[in-house]
C-alpha positions as CSV (number, residue, x, y, z in Angstrom):
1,X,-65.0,80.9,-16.4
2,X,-61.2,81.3,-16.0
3,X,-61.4,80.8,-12.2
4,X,-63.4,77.4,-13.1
5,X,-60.7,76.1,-15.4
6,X,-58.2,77.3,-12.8
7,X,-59.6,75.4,-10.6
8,X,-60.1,72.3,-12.6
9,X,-56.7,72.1,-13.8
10,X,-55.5,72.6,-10.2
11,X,-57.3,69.5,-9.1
12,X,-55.8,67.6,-12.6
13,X,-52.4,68.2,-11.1
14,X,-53.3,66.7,-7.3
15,X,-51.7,63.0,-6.7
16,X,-52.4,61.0,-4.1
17,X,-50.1,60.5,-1.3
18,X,-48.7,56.9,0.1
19,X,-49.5,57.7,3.9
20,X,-45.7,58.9,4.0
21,X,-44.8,60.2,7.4
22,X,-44.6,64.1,7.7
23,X,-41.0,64.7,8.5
24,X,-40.2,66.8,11.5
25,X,-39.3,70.8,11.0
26,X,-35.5,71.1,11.4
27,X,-33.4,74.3,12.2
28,X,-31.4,74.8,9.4
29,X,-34.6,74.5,7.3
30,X,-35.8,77.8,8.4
31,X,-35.5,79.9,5.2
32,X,-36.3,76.5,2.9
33,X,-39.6,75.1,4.1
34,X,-42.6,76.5,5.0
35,X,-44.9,74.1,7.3
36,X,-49.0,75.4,8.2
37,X,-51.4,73.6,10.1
38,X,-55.0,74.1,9.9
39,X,-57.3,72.2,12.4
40,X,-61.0,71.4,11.4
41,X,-63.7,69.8,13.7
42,X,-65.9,66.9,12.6
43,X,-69.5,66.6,13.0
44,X,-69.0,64.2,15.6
45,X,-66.4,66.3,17.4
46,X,-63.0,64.9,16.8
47,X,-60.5,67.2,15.3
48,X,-58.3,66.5,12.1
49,X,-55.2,68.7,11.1
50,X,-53.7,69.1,8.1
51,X,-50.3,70.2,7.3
52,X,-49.4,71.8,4.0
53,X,-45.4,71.5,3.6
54,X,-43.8,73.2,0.8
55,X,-39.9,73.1,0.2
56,X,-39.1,76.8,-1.5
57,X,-35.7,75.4,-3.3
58,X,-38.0,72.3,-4.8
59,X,-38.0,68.6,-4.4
60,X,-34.2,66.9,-4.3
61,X,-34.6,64.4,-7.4
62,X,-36.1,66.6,-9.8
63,X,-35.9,70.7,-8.6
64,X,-39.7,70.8,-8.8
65,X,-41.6,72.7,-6.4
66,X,-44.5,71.0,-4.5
67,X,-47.2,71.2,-1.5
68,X,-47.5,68.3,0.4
69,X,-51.2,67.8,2.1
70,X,-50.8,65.9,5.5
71,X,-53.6,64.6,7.2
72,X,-53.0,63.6,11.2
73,X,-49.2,63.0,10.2
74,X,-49.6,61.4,7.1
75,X,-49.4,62.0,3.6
76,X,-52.7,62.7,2.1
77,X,-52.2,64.0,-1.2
78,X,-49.8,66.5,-3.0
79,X,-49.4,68.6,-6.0
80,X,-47.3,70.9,-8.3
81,X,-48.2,74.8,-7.9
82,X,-50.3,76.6,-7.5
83,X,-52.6,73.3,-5.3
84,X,-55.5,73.5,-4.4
85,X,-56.4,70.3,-2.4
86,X,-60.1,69.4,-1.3
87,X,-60.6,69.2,2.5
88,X,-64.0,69.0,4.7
89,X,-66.0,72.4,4.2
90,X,-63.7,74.0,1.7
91,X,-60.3,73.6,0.5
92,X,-56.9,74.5,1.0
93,X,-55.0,77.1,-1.2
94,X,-51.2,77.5,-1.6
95,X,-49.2,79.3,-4.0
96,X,-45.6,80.7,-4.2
97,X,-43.4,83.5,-5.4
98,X,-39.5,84.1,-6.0
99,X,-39.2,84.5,-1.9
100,X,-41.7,82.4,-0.5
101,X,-45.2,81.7,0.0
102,X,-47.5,83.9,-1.3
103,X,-50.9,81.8,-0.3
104,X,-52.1,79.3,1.9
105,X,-55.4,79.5,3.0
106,X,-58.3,77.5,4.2
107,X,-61.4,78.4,1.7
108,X,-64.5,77.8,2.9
109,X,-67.6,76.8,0.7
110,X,-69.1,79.9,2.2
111,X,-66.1,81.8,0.5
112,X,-64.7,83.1,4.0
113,X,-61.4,82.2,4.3
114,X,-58.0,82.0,6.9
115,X,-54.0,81.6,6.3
116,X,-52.9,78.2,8.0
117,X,-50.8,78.3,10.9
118,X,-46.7,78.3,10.4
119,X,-44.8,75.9,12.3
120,X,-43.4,77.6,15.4
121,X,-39.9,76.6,14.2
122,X,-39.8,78.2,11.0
123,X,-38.8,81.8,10.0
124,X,-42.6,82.7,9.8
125,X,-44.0,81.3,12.6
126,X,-41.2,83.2,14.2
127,X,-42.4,86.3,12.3
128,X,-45.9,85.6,13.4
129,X,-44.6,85.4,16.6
130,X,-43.0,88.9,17.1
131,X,-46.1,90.1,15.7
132,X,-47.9,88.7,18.5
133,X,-45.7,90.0,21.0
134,X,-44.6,93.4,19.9
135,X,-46.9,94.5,17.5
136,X,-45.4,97.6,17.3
137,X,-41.7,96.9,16.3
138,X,-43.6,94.4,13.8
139,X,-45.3,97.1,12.1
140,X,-42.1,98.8,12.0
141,X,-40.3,96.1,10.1
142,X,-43.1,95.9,8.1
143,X,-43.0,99.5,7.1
144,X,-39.7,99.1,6.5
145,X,-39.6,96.1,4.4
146,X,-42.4,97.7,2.1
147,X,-39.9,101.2,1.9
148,X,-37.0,98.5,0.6
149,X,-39.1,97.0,-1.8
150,X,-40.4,100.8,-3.1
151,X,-36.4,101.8,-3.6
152,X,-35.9,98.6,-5.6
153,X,-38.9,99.7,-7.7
154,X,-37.4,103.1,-8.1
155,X,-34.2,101.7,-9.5
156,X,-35.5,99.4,-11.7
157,X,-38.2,100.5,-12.8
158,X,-36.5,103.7,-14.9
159,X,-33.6,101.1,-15.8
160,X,-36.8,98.8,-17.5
161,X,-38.1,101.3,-19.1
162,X,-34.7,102.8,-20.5
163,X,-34.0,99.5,-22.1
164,X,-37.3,98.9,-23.2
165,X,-37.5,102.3,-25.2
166,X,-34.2,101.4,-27.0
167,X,-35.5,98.6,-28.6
168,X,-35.8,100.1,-32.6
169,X,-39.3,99.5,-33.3
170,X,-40.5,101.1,-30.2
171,X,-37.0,103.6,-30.3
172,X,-38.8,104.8,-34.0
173,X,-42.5,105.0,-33.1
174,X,-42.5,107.0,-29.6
175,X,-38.6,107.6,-29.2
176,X,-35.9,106.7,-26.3
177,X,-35.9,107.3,-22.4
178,X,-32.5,108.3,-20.8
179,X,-33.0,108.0,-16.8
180,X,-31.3,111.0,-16.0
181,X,-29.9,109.8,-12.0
182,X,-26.8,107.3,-12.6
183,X,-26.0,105.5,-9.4
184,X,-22.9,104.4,-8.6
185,X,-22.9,100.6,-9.3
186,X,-22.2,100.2,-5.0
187,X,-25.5,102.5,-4.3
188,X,-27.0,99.9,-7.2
189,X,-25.8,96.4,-5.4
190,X,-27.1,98.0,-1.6
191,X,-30.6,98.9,-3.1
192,X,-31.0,95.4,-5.0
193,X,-30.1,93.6,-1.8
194,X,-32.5,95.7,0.6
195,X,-35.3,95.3,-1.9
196,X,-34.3,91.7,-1.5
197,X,-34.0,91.5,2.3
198,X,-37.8,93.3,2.1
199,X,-39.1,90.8,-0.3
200,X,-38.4,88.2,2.4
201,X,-39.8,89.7,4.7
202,X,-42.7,90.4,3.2
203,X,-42.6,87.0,2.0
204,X,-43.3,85.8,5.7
205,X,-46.2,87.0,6.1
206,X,-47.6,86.5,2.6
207,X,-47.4,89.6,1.6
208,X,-45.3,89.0,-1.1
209,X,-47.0,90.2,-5.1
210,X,-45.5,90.4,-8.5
211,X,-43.9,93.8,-7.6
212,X,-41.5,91.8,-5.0
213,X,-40.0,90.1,-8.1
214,X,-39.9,93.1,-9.9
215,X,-38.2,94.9,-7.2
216,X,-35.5,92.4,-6.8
């Protein structure tokens, strides 16, 4: 049942599109846009592809975030998020979090689904593409980015808790918390902005969850 209203008030929020050209990825849009592609085949072989397009910083007159559905280079459809947008055998998926996208997937009626494809230009189809080519150093990095996020978690965590457990009624009922390790306020900053440079990363290859934003 709450996956069936989610869904039904995911396709309340979907607006037709005006056939609106799909504007072409530029460089210094690298860490504000995502772009993916998926291509599906017809029945009578021709190919469609549709291109999802979601700005991360939201739309310029009103600051509201939004995926754009593309069909061939026009604009099919879009929506508020989290979208979910009706396409032959399935539908498309997309949701975000603080540093990115956390979902965009083709879902088939079968239930098997994919991630679309990023735009070769932008930061994660670049990140796709080291991936590709040196899958090694890519599971490095992605070690990495997951210890970041882990040290964020460590700090902030405790420092939740601490202020949570100094709130009177809950002070009175099961008493305080005093995290006993007090960082210097540089070791603070240095963790907050790894956990921050991990959450990107992460980020890029959807990887991203609520603990990212908790982290940071």
């Amino acid at each position: 049942m709450p996956d069936s209203w989610r869904n039904r008030r995911a396709a309340r929020r979907v607006r037709p599109g005006a056939g609106e050209p799909l504007p072409r990825f530029r460089w210094w849009q690298v860490l504000s846009r995502s772009l993916r592609t998926l291509t599906l085949r017809a029945s009578d072989g021709t190919t469609d592809t549709y291109a999802v397009d979601v700005r991360q910083a939201g739309d310029a007159d009103d600051g509201v975030v939004r995926a754009r559905l593309y069909l061939n280079g026009s604009l099919l459809s879009y929506s508020r998020l989290p979208a979910r947008f009706s396409v032959p055998g399935g539908h498309i998926e997309v949701a975000v979090g603080t540093y990115g996208l956390r979902r965009c997937h083709y879902v088939r009626a079968d239930g098997g689904e994919s991630p679309l494809i990023p735009d070769p230009g932008s930061a994660e189809g670049r990140r796709a593409r080291l991936h590709r080519r040196r899958p090694a150093l890519s599971r490095l990095v992605g070690i990495v980015s997951t210890a970041f996020v882990v040290a964020g978690l460590c700090v902030t965590v405790p420092q939740l808790i601490e202020t949570i457990s100094h709130v009177p009624p809950i002070a009175d009922s099961i008493g305080t918390f005093n995290w006993p390790v007090q960082l210097p306020p540089t070791a603070v900053v240095v963790i907050g902005l790894a956990a921050v440079v991990g959450s990107t990363e992460r980020a890029l290859r959807m990887r991203s969850s609520w603990l990212d934003d908790l982290a940071s």
